[in-house]
N, C-alpha and C positions, 0 to 999 in steps of 0.2 A: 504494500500500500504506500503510495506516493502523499505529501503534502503540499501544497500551495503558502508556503511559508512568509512570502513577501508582500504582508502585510503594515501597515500606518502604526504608529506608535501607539500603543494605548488596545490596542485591539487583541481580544483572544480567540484562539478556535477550541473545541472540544472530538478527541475520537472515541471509541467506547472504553479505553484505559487513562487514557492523558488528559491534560488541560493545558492548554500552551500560550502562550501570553506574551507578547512583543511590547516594550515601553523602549523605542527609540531602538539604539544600536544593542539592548541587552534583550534575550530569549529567555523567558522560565519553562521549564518545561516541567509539571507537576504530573508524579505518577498519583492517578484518581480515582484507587478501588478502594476509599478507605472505610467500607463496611467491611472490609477484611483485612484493613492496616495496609494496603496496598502490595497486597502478597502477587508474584509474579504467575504468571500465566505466560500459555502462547502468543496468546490477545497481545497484554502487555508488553513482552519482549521482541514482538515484529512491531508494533509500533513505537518503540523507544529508538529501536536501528533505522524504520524511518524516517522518522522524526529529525534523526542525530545526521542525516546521510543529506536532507534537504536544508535543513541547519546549517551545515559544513558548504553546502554548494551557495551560498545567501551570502554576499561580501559584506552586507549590510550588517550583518551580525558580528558584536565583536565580543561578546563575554554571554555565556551560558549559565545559568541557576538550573540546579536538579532541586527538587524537594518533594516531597509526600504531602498529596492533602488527609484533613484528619489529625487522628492522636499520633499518626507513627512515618518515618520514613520507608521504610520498606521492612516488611517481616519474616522478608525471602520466600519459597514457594509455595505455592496457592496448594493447599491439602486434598484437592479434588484433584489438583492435574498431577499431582505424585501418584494418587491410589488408578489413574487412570496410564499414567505411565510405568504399575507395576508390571500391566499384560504389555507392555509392548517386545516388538523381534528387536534383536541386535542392530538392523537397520535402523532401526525406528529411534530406536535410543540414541543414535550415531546422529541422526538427524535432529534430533530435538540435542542435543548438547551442540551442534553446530551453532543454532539458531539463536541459543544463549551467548557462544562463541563469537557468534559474527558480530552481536549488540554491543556485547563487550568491546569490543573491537570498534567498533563505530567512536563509543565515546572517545574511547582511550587516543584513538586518532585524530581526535577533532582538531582541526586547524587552528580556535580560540579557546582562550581558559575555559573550563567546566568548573563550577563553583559547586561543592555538593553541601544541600542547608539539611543539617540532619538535626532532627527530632525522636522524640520518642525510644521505639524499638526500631533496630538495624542490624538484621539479625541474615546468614549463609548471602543468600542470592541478595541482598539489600547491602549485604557489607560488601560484597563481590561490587556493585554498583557505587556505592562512595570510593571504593578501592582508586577505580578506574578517572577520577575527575582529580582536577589538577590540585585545586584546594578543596582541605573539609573543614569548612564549619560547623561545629559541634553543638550543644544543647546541653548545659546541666543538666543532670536527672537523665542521659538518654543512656539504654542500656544496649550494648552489643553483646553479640554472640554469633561464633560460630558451630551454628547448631548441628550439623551434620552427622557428628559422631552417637549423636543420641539415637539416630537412627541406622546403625551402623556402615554408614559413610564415613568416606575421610571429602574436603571440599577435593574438587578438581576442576574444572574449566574457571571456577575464579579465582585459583590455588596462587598461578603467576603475577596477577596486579597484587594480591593482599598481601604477598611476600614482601612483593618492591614496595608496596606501601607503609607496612609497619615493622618489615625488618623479620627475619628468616627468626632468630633466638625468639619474638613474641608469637611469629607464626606458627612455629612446633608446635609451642604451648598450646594456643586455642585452638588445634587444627585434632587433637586428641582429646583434649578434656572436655571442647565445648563448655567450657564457663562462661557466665555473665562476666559481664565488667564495664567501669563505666567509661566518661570521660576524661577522672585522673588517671585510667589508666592508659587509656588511648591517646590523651597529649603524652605520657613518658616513653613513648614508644615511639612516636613521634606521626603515629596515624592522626592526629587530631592538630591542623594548625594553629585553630584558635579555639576556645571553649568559652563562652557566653552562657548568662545567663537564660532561662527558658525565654522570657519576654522578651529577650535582644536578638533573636537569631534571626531576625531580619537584619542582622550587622550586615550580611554577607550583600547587601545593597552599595555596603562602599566600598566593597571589593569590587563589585563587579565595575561601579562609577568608576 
């Protein structure tokens, strides 16, 4: 699915995952399932790649915002599309981690800063997505996790940006134990550039200005 991105300032469009919102040279692009904390789906991960892909070809666009509507930034994958990806063939799985792979890939390429404004919970596939954006804005009170191993998973397709993001010694850790942890732990590691108050994580407005 293609967007028509080059839109007037001030103006937003809506797809059945996103919300996307142009105020002059800056893009937000808000993941919008947030009856389910904006857990990832198919839905959500083809429109995020093209979203990122019509974004990236827009000269007009010069700084990016990721963020989550709702209580959460992303709380990684949608519980329907796992129990529906347990019948799938080997092909199928190959193709569905592609699709995750390519999205990834879109941001992490992106021509302009990606600002990620995290809130809430930011939990496998939602940390894999802050992983990928150039700066994270963090939220008091927000909790991460890399939840994978609870389900006996280790991560993999987000394995490589979360490494380069927080540093291989923090990755072990969370990449086996699946522990909580907050913001003090994610700025000491150095995943977290800046950490704000709940009510200020709109800072990331003068980053992007």
């Amino acid at each position: 699915m293609g967007y028509a991105l080059r839109f007037t300032a001030r103006r937003a469009m809506t797809t059945s995952a996103l919300r996307i919102e142009r105020d002059g040279a800056v893009a937000r692009v808000w993941l919008d399932r947030p009856e389910i904390r904006n857990a990832l789906n198919a839905a959500l991960i083809g429109e995020l790649a093209s979203a990122f892909a019509a974004l990236a070809a827009d000269s007009a666009v010069r700084a990016i915002v990721v963020g989550g509507s709702g209580k959460a930034f992303c709380a990684g994958a949608d519980l329907g599309a796992m129990r529906a990806a347990a019948s799938f063939t080997w092909e199928e799985n190959h193709a569905d981690a592609s699709r995750l792979a390519e999205m990834l890939w879109a941001l992490y390429s992106c021509p302009v800063p990606v600002i990620a404004r995290i809130h809430g919970d930011c939990y496998a596939g939602g940390l894999g997505i802050a992983s990928v954006c150039d700066i994270r804005v963090v939220a008091d009170g927000v909790t991460f996790s890399l939840s994978e191993a609870r389900l006996g998973l280790i991560p993999a397709t987000i394995s490589p940006y979360v490494v380069r993001a927080m540093g291989e010694q923090a990755a072990r850790r969370w990449f086996v134990t699946a522990e909580r942890f907050g913001a003090a732990e994610a700025k000491a590691c150095g995943f977290a550039h800046e950490v704000c108050a709940g009510d200020e994580i709109d800072a990331v407005d003068r980053l992007a200005r």
